[in-house]
C-alpha positions as CSV (number, residue, x, y, z in Angstrom):
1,X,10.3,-12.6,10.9
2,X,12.5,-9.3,12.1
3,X,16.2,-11.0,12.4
4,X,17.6,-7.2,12.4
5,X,20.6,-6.0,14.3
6,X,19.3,-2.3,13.9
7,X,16.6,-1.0,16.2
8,X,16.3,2.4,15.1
9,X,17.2,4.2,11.5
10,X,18.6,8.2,11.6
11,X,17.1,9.8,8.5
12,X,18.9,12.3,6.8
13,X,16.0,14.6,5.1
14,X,16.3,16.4,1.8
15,X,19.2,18.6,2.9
16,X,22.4,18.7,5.5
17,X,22.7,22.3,5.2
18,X,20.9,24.2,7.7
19,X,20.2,27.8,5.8
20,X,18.5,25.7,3.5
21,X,16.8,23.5,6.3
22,X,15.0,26.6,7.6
23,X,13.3,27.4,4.2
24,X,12.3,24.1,3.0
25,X,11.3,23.9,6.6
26,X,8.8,27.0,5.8
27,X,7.9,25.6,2.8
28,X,7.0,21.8,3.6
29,X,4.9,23.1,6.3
30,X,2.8,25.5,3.9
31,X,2.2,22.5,1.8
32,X,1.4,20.2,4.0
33,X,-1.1,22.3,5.4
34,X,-3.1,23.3,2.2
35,X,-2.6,19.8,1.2
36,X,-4.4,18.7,4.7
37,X,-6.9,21.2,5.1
38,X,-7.8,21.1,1.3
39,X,-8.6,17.6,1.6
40,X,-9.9,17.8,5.0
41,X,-12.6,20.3,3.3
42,X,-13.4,18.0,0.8
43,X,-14.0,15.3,3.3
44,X,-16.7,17.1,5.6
45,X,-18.1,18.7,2.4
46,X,-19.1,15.7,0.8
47,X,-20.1,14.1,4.2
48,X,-22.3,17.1,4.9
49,X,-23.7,17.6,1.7
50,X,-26.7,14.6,1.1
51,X,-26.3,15.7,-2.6
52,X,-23.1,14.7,-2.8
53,X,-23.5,11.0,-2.2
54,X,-22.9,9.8,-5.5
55,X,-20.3,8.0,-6.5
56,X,-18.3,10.6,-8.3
57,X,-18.0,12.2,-5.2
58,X,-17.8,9.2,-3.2
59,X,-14.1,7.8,-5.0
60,X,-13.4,12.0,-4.6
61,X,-14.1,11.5,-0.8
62,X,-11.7,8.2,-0.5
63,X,-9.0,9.9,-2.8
64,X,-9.2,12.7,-0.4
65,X,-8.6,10.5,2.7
66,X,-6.0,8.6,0.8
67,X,-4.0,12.1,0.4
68,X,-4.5,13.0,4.0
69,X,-3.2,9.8,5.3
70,X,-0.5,9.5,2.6
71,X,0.7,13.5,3.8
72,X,0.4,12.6,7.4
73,X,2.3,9.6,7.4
74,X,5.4,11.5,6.1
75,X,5.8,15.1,6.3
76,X,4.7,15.2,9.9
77,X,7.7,13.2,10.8
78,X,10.2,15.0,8.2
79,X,9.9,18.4,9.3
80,X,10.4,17.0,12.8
81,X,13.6,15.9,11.8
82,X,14.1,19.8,10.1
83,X,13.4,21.8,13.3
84,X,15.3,19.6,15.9
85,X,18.8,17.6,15.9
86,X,16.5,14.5,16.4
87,X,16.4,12.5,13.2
88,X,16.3,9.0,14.4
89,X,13.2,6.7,13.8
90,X,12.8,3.3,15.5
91,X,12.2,0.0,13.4
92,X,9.1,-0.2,14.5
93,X,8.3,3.5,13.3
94,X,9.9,2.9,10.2
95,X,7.8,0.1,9.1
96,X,4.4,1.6,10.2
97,X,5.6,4.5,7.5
98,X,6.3,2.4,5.1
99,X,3.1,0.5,5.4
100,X,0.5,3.5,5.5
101,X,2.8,5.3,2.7
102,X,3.0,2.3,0.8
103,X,-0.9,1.4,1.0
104,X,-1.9,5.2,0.1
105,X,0.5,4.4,-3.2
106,X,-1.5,1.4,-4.4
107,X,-5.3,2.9,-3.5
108,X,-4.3,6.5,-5.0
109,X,-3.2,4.6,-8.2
110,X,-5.8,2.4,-8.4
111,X,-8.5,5.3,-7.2
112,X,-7.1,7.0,-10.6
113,X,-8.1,4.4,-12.5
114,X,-11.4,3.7,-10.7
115,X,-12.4,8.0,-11.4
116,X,-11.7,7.9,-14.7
117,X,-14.2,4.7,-15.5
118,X,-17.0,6.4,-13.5
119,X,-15.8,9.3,-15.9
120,X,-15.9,7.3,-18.8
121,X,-19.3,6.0,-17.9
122,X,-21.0,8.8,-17.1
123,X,-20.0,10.7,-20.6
124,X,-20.5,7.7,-23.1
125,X,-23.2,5.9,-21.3
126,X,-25.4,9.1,-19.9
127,X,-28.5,7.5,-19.9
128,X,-27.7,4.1,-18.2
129,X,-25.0,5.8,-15.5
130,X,-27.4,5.3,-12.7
131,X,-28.1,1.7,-13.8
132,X,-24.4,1.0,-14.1
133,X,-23.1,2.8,-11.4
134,X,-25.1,2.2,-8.5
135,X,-24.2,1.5,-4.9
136,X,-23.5,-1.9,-5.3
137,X,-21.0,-1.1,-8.2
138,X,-19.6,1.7,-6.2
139,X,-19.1,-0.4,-2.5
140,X,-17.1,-2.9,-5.0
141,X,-15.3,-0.8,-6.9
142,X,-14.0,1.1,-4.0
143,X,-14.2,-2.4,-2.3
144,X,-11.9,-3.6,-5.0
145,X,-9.5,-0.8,-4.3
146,X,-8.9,-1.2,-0.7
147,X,-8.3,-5.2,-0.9
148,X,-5.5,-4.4,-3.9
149,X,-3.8,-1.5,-1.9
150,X,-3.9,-3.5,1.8
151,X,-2.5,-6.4,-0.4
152,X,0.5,-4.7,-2.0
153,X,1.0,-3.1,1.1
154,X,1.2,-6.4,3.2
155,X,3.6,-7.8,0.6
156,X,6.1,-5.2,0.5
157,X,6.3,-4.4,4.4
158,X,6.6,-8.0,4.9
159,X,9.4,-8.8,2.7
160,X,10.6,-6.0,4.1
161,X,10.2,-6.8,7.7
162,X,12.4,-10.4,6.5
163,X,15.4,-8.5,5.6
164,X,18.5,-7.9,8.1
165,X,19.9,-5.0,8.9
166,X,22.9,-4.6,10.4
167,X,24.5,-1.5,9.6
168,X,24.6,1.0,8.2
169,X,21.3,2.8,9.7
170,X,20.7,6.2,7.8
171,X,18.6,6.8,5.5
172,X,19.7,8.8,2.4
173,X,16.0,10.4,1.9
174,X,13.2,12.0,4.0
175,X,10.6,9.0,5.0
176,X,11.6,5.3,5.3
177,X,10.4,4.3,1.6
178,X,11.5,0.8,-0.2
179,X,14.0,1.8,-2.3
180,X,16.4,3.6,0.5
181,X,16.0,0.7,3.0
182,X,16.9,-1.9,0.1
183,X,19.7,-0.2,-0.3
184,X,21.0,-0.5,4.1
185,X,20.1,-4.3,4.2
186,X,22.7,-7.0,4.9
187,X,20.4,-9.7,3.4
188,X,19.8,-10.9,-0.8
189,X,16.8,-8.1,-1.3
190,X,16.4,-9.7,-5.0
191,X,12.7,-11.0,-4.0
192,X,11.9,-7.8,-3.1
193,X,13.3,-6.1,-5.8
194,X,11.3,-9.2,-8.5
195,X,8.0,-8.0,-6.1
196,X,8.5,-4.5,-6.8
197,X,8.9,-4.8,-10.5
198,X,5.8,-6.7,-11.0
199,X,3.8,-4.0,-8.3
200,X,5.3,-1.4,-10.6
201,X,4.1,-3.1,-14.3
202,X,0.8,-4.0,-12.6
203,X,-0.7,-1.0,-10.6
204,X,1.9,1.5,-12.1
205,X,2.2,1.0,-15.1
206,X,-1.2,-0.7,-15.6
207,X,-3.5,1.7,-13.8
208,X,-2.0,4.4,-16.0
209,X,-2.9,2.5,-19.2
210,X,-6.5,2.0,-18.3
211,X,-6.8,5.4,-17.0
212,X,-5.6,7.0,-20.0
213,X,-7.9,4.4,-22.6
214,X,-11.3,5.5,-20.4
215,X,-9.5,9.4,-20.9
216,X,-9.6,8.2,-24.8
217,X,-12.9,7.1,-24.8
218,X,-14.2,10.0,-23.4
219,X,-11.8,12.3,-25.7
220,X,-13.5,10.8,-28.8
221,X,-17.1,11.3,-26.9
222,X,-16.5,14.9,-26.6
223,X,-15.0,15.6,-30.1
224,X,-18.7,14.6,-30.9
225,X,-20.3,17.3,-29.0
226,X,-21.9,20.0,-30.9
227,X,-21.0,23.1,-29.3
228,X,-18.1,24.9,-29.1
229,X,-17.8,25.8,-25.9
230,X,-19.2,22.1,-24.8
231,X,-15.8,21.1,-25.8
232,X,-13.5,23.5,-24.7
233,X,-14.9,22.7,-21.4
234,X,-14.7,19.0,-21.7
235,X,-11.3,19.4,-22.7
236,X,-10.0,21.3,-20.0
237,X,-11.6,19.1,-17.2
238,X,-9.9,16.3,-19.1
239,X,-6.2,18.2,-20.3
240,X,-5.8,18.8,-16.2
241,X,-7.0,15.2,-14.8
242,X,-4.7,13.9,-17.6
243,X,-1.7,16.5,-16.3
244,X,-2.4,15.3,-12.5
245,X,-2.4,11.2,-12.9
246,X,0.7,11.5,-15.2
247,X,2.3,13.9,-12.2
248,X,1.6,10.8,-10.2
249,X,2.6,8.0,-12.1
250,X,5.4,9.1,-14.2
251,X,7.5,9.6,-11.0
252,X,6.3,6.7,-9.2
253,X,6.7,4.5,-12.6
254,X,10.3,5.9,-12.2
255,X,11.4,5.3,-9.0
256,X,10.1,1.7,-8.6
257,X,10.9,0.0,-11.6
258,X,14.6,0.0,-11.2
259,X,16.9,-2.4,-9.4
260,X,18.4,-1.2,-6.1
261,X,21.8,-0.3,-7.3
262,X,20.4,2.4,-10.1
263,X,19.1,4.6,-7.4
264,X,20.4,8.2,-6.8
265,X,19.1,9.4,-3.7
266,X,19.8,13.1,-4.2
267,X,17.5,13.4,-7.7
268,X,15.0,10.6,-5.7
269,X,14.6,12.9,-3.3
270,X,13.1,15.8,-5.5
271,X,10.9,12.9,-7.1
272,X,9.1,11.9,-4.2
273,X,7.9,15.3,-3.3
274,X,6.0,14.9,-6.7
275,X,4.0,11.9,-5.4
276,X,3.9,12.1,-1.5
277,X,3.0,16.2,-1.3
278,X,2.6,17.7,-4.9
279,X,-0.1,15.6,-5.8
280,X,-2.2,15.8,-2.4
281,X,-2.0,19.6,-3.3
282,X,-3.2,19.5,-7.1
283,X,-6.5,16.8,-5.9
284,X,-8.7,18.7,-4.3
285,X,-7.8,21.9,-7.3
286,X,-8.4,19.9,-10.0
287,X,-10.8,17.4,-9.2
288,X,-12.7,19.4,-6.6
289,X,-12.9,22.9,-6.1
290,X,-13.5,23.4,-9.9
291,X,-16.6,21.7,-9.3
292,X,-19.5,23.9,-9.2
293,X,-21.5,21.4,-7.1
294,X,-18.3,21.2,-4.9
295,X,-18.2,24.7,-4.2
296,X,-22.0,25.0,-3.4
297,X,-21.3,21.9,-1.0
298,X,-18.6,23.9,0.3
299,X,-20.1,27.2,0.5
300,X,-22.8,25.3,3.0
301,X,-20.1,24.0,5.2
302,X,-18.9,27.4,5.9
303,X,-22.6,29.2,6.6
304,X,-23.1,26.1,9.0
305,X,-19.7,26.9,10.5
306,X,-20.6,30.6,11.0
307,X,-24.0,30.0,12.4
């Protein structure tokens, strides 16, 4: 139940100063918008293209959606805040943020995880791929994925919603996330901070863990590949999936496994970008668009669009 005193938070962005304002302005919007229209391409790509519905490109489709919703629910809203004197969000607002931002963390993490099986699959178990991953796997899986992130999301925006605010209001970052509004309630926030913890060790640090032993797996089934340039290819698909999860979960591993008083907002700040815009960027690069069938599913969206 909402027992707050506050009905609206003012958040403070990543900067006061306004010569500043105007070029991170500038450079938020860039990146927001290759981040939204990259994934957006990704989206009609694989819906257009019947070859692309398999599940590869099926968990590429919902990570893609993920981003878009993850991007949208944030910078939108922040570089309001940088081109006007208006910086105040209502309660309301701020919750619905930190529900969408907060469910886009748990399916992007556990979407990780979920690739880099199919991966793992499809490179030690060739032969029997289609048998193991077929549509029934594929709607659980990704079944699987939604249940854990609306669950972790649910928790955390309702312990949230039990807290009591009374003042102060503002928000020391650029989007109402967990840490910042821990920090502005009146209430005990030691359940939420037990909850966090445990989200943190179990789809955090977790996720990452069986991400990386699939990534091992198939490490050790390419060093047994014959050709040369069979490996050097193998290894720089895996070297830049590897480099993209750990830009996702090192920061958010970071920011969520300490207690409320060990946060510095200023450094925080800079950290976020990693997860909420950085990595929507680096998706569609490095899981998509290097993707020969990608780019011949792309390719066809862009005739169609011409005809």
């Amino acid at each position: 139940m909402n027992n707050s005193i506050v009905t609206e938070f003012m958040i403070l962005g990543l900067t006061q100063k306004p010569e500043l304002q105007r070029i991170l302005f500038i450079v938020f919007l860039f990146m927001y918008l290759v981040a939204f229209l990259g994934n957006a391409l990704i989206v009609i790509a694989i819906i257009y293209n019947s070859t692309l519905h398999t599940p590869m490109y099926v968990f590429l489709l919902a990570l893609a959606i993920v981003d878009i919703i993850c991007t949208t629910s944030i910078i939108p809203k922040m570089l309001g805040t940088m081109l006007t004197s208006g910086r105040s969000i209502s309660y309301g607002s701020c919750m619905s943020q930190l529900f969408f931002f907060t469910w886009s963390l748990g399916a992007e993490m556990v979407l990780f995880t979920t690739m880099a099986y199919d991966r793992y699959v499809a490179i030690c178990f060739p032969l029997r791929y289609r048998t193991i991953m077929n549509d029934h796997m594929c709607l659980a899986l990704l079944s699987i994925t939604m249940v854990i992130a609306v669950t972790n999301s649910w928790v955390h925006t309702g312990l949230i919603l039990r807290l009591t605010f009374c003042g102060p209001n503002t928000i020391d970052h650029f989007f109402c996330e967990i840490p910042p509004l821990l920090s502005l309630s009146c209430s005990p926030v030691r359940i939420n901070e037990v909850m966090v913890y445990v989200a943190d060790i179990t789809l955090g640090i977790g996720d990452f863990t069986l991400t990386c032993i699939s990534y091992g797996f198939i490490i050790a089934a390419i060093l047994r590949i014959h050709t040369a340039e069979g490996k050097r290819k193998a290894f720089s698909t895996c070297s830049s999936h590897l480099i993209v999860v750990s830009l996702y979960y090192s920061p958010v591993i970071y920011t969520y496994i300490r207690p409320a008083s060990g946060y510095s907002f200023e450094r925080d700040k800079v950290i976020a970008a990693l997860y909420t815009l950085v990595t929507p960027i680096l998706n569609p690069v490095v899981y998509s668009f290097r993707n020969k069938e990608m780019q011949t599913g792309i390719q066809k969206v862009f005739t169609f669009l011409k005809s």
